[in-house]
C-alpha positions as a printed Julia matrix, in Angstrom:
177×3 Matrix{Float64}:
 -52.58  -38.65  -101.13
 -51.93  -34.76  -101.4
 -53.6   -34.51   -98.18
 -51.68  -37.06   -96.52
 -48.35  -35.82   -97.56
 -49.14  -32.52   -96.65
 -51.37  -33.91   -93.2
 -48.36  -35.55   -92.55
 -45.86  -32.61   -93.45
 -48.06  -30.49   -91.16
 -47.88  -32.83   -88.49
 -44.03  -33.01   -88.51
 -43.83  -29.52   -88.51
 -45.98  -29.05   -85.76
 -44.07  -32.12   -84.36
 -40.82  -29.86   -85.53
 -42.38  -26.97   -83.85
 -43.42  -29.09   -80.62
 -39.82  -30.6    -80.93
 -37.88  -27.12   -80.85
 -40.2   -25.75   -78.6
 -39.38  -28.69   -76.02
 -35.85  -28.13   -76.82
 -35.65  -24.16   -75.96
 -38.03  -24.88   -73.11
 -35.19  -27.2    -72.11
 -32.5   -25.2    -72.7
 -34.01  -22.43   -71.0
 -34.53  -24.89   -68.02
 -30.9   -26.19   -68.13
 -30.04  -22.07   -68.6
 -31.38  -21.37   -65.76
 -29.65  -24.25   -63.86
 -26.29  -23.13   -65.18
 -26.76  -19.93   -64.63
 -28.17  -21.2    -60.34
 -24.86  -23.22   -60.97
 -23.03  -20.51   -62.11
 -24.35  -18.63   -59.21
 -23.72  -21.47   -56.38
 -20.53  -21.69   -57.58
 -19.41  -17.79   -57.69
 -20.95  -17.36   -54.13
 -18.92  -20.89   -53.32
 -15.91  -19.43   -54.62
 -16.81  -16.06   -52.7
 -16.94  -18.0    -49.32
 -13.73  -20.32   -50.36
 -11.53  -17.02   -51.23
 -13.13  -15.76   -47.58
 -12.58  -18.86   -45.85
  -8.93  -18.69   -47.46
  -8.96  -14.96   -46.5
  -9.74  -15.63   -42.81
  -7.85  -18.87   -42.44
  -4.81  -16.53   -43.66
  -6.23  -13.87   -41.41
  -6.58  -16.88   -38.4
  -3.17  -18.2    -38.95
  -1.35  -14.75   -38.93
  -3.93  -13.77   -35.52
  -2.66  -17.77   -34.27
   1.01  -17.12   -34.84
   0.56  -13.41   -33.25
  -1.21  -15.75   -30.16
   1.34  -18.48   -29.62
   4.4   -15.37   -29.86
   1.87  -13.57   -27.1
   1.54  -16.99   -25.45
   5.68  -17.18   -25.63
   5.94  -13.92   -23.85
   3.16  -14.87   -21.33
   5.16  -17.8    -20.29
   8.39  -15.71   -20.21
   6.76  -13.54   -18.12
   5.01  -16.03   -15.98
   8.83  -17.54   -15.58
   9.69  -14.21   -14.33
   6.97  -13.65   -11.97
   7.65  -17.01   -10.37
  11.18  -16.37   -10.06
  10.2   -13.0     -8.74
   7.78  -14.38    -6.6
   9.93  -16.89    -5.13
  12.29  -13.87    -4.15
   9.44  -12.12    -3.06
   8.44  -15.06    -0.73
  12.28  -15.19     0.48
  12.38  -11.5      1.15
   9.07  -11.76     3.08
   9.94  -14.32     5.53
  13.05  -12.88     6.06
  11.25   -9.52     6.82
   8.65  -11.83     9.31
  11.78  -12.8     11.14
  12.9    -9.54    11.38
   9.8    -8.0     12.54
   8.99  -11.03    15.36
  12.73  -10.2     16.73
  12.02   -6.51    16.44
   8.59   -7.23    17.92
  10.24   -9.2     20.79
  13.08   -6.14    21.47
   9.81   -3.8     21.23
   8.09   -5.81    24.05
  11.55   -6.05    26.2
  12.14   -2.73    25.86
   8.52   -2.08    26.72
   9.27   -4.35    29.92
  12.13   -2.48    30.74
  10.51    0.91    30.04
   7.8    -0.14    33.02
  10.26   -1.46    34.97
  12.24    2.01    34.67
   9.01    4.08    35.16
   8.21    1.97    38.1
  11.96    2.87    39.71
  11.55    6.51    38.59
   8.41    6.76    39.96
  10.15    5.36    43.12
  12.51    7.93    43.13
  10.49   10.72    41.98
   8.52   10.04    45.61
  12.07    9.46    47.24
  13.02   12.67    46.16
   9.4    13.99    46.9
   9.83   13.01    50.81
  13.55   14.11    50.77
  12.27   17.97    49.43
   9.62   17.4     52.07
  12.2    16.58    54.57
  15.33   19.54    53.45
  11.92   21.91    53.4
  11.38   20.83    57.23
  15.3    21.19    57.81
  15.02   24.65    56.08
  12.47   25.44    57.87
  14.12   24.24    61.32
  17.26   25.53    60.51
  15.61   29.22    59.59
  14.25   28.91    62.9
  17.3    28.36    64.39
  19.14   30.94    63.04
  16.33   33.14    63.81
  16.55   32.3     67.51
  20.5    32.33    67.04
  20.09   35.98    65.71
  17.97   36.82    68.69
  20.33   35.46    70.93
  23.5    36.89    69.3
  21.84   40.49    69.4
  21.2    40.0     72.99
  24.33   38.99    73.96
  25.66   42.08    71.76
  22.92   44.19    73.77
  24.85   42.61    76.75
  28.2    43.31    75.54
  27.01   46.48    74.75
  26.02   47.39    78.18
  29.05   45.91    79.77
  31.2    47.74    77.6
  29.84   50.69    78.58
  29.54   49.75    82.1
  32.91   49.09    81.87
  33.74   52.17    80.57
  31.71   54.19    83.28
  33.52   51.91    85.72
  36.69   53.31    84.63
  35.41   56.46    84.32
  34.69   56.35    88.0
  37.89   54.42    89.15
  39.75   56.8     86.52
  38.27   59.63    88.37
  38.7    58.47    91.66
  42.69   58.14    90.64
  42.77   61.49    89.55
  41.47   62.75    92.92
């Protein structure tokens, strides 16, 4: 019976030794797992205090974006208003430049027409030159033969006065005597 009692107090402490070495092989195991847990849950709470982080980072970049977005449309108000003046001002200016465009072409009519009577006149006045040259030139002549004439007659003149004068010399002498 010794060997019985102490067969069966080795076999419960081997069953004692089996039994606490399942037990720390457990623990270990379920160490482990807390400490994987303890791990998944750190690096959770990482990414939730990032994701928290960059939501607060997304909300203060969407708030920033909708005042942007508020200005945009303030300024896309204003451009339309300004285009709408712009458009205004431009056909106002097309007007203006067609009438201008039409004076531009009437005046350009009316500067042919005005070369066309200038150049009229400029050969008007050409073939009166042409013609007062002639009359110069007929009248030079004329006083030319005038001249000729009027010194001949003067030659004449001449000659009679001093045939005249010889004449009374003669009939002055013939007095005398």
């Amino acid at each position: 019976m010794k060997t019985f009692q102490q067969n069966l107090l080795i076999f419960v402490a081997f069953a004692l030794c089996g039994l606490c070495v399942f037990q720390w092989y457990g623990q270990t195991r379920q160490r482990d797992q807390i400490e994987k847990l303890n791990q998944l849950v750190y690096e959770k709470s990482a990414a939730i205090q990032g994701y928290t982080n960059s939501i607060q980072t997304l909300d203060r970049q969407i708030a920033q974006m909708d005042a942007h977005i508020v200005e945009l449309k303030q300024t896309v108000k204003t451009n339309d208003q300004l285009l709408i003046v712009q458009k205004r001002e431009i056909n106002k200016l097309q007007v203006t430049a067609e009438g201008l465009t039409n004076t531009i072409t009437e005046y350009k009519q009316a500067v042919g027409a005005l070369e066309t009577k200038l150049k009229d006149a400029f050969d008007g006045i050409k073939k009166q030159n042409e013609t007062l040259k002639k009359l110069a030139a007929q009248r030079d002549e004329f006083v030319t033969k005038f001249n000729d004439s009027v010194k001949e007659r003067n030659e004449i003149v001449a000659k009679y006065n001093e045939l005249a004068a010889r004449v009374e010399k003669i009939q002055g002498g013939s007095n005398k005597q």
